[in-house]
N, C-alpha and C positions, 0 to 999 in steps of 0.2 A: 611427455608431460602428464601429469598424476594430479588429480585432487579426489578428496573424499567426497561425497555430498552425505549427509548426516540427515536423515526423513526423509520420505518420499509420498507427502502429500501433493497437493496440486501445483503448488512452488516450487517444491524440491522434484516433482518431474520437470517440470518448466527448465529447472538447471541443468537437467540429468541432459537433457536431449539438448541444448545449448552447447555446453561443454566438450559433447559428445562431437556436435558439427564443427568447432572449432579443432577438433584433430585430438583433445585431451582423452586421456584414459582413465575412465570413472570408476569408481571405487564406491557402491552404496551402503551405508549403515540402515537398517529398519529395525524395529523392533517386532513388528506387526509382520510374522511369517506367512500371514496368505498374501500378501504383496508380492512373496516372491516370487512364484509362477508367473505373475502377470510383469512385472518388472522384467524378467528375463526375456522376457516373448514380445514385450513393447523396444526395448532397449537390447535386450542381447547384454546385460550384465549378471554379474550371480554375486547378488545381496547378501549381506551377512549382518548377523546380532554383534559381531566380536571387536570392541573398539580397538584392541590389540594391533590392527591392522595402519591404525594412525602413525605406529612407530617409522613406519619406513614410506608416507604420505605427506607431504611437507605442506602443500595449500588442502583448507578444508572447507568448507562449506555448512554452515549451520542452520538449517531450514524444518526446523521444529518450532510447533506452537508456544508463545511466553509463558504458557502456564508447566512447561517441560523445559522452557530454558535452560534453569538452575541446575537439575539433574544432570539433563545432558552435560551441560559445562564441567560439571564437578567431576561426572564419570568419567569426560577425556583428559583432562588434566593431567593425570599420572604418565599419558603417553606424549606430551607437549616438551618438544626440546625449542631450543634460541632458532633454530632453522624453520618453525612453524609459521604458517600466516594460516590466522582464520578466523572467518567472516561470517555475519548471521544476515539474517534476510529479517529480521523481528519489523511489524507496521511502527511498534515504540523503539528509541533508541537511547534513553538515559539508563535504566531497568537494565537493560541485555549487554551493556556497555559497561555500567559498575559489575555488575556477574562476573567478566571474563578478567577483568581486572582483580577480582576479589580471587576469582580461582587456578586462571591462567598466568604465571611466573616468570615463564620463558616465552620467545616469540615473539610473535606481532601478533597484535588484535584489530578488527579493525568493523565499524557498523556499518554496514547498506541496510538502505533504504529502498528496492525498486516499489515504484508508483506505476505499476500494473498488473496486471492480473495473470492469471492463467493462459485465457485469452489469446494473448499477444500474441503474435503471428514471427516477430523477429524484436531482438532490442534494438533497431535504429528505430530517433524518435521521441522513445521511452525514457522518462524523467526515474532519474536514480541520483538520491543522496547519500554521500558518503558520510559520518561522524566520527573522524580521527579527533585524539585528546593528547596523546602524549609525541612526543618530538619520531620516532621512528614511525608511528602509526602515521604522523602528515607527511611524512617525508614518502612511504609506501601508498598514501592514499593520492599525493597528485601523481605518481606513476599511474597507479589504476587507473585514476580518473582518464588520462591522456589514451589508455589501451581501450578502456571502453567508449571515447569518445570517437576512436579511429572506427568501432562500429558501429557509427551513429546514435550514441546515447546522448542523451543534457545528461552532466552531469553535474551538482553543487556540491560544494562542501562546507560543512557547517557542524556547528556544537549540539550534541546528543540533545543539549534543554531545549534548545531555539530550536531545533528540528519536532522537536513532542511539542513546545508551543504550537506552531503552526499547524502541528495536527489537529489540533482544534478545529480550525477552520477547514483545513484540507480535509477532512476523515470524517469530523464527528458531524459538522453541520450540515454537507450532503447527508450522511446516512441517516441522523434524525430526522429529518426532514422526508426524505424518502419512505421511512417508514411510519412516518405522522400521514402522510400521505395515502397508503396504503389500507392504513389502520382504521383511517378516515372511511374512505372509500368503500371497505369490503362490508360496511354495513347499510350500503344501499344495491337493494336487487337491479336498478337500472346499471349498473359499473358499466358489464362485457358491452352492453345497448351503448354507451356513453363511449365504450373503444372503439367500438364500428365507426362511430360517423364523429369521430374529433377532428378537430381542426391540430395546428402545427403546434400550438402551446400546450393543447392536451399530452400529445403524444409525446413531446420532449420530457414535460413531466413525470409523466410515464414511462418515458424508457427509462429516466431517471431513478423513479421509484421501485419498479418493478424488480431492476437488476439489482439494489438493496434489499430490499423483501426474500429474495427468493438467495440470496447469502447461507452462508452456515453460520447457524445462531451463535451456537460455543465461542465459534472465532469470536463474531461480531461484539458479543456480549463481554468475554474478555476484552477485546479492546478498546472498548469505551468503557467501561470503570476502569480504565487507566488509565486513559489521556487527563494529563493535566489542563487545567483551565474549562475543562466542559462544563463546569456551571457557572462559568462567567458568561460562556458564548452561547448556553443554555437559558439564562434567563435574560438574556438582551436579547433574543430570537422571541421568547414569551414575550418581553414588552411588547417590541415593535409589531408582533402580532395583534396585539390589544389593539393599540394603536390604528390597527389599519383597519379591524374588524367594526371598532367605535366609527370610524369615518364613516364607512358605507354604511353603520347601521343608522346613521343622522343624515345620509342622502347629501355629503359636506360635498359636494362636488368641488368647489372651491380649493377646499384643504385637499382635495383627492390629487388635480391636478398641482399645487402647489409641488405636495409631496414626491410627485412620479419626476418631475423636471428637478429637484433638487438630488434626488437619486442619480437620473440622468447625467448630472452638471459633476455631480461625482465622481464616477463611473469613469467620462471621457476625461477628467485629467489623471486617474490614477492609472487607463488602461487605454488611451487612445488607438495603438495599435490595434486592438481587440475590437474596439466599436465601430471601424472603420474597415474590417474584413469579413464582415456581412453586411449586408444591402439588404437582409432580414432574417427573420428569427426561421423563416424555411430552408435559406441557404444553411444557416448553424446545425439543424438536424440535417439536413444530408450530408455533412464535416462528418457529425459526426457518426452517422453510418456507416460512412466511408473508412 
């Protein structure tokens, strides 16, 4: 078994050694030739510039940054026969999905979405959306689905728009938040004093923030001037800030507690499961520690 993987930044290593433990025999495209020394000697493959090599690679892996998508797509093109499947790892998927449709002819196309990071220790667990659109791509994407779920993935599937909607919330309003948080923060000398001796709400927000903060800007910043809907979910996150800021500055205790139980009341009918598998917010930081 053969697939290409196409970059070899922090994701496309993630695949390179995934692939590799499932028995496949990987095939890396780089552009960037000091990688190759260390790709070799990490993985034991020997990297090449030459797309050339797709002709006789039949599954591909496309795990370059959106702002190289285009390129890349359009360069492999020429070597895309009906026998091809291949797949992007993009955090958007409407953009990266019209691309291969626009460039790619033959084959199957097909979007993932994995919802983790570098990180990840194995995919069992790990939430991964698929965005099939035309009649071959669903019919190849609930096979995937079914192969990656045998090794413990969630997997969804779902339409490239509805998948970039919900990034909104899934993507953009941790990460702004985290780094409103940060931003906040590093202009007061007491910060590191305030880590030492936090309690469990500090430190959740903080793990929270920190590991936004310390991100790669370029990604981050590409990706959020393109999620759609981020200034809808951007300025209703500005209201209801106002909102709560106005509360405590009128000492509204009243309205304070009204507002936290109406949250509350929220919450447990949208996500019962969820309110009901801590017994507190120190059990959830050790989740997720762990």
């Amino acid at each position: 078994m053969n697939i290409a993987i196409i970059g070899a930044g922090k994701m496309g290593r993630w695949f390179i050694r995934f692939f590799l433990n499932e028995g496949y025999k990987v095939e890396v495209i780089e552009k960037d030739e000091r990688k190759f020394s260390m790709l070799k000697d990490e993985f034991g493959v020997n990297p090449t510039k030459d797309y050339s090599i797709l002709k006789n690679i039949c599954k591909i892996l496309v795990a370059v940054p959106l702002d190289n998508f285009e390129d890349t797509i359009k360069s492999i093109s020429p070597y895309i026969s009906r026998e091809h499947v291949i797949l992007d790892i993009c955090s958007l998927k409407e953009k990266p999905v019209n691309i291969m449709h626009k460039y790619i002819k033959f084959g199957i196309t097909l979007g993932m979405h994995p919802l983790f990071g570098p990180g990840a220790k194995s995919i069992s667990g790990q939430n991964i959306v698929l965005t099939p659109v035309r009649y071959k791509e669903k019919r190849f994407a609930e096979e995937f689905k079914k192969w990656l779920e045998k090794k413990g993935a969630n997997v969804y599937i779902m339409s490239p728009k509805k998948h970039d909607k919900l990034m909104s919330i899934v993507l953009y309003l941790p990460h702004i938040i985290g780094l409103l948080v940060c931003d906040t923060l590093a202009e007061y000398e007491f910060y590191s004093e305030a880590k030492k001796i936090s309690g469990t709400s500090f430190k959740l927000l903080i793990t929270l923030a920190e590991s936004v903060a310390l991100e790669d800007p370029e990604f981050y910043a590409t990706l959020h001037t393109s999620i759609p809907d981020n200034e809808e979910i951007g300025s209703a996150l500005l209201k209801k800030l106002a909102q709560w800021v106005e509360i405590v500055r009128n000492k509204d205790k009243k309205e304070f507690v009204k507002r936290m139980m109406d949250i509350k009341s929220k919450i447990e009918k949208i996500s019962p499961e969820y309110t009901k598998s801590y017994d507190s917010m120190y059990d959830m930081l050790e989740d997720m520690r762990r």
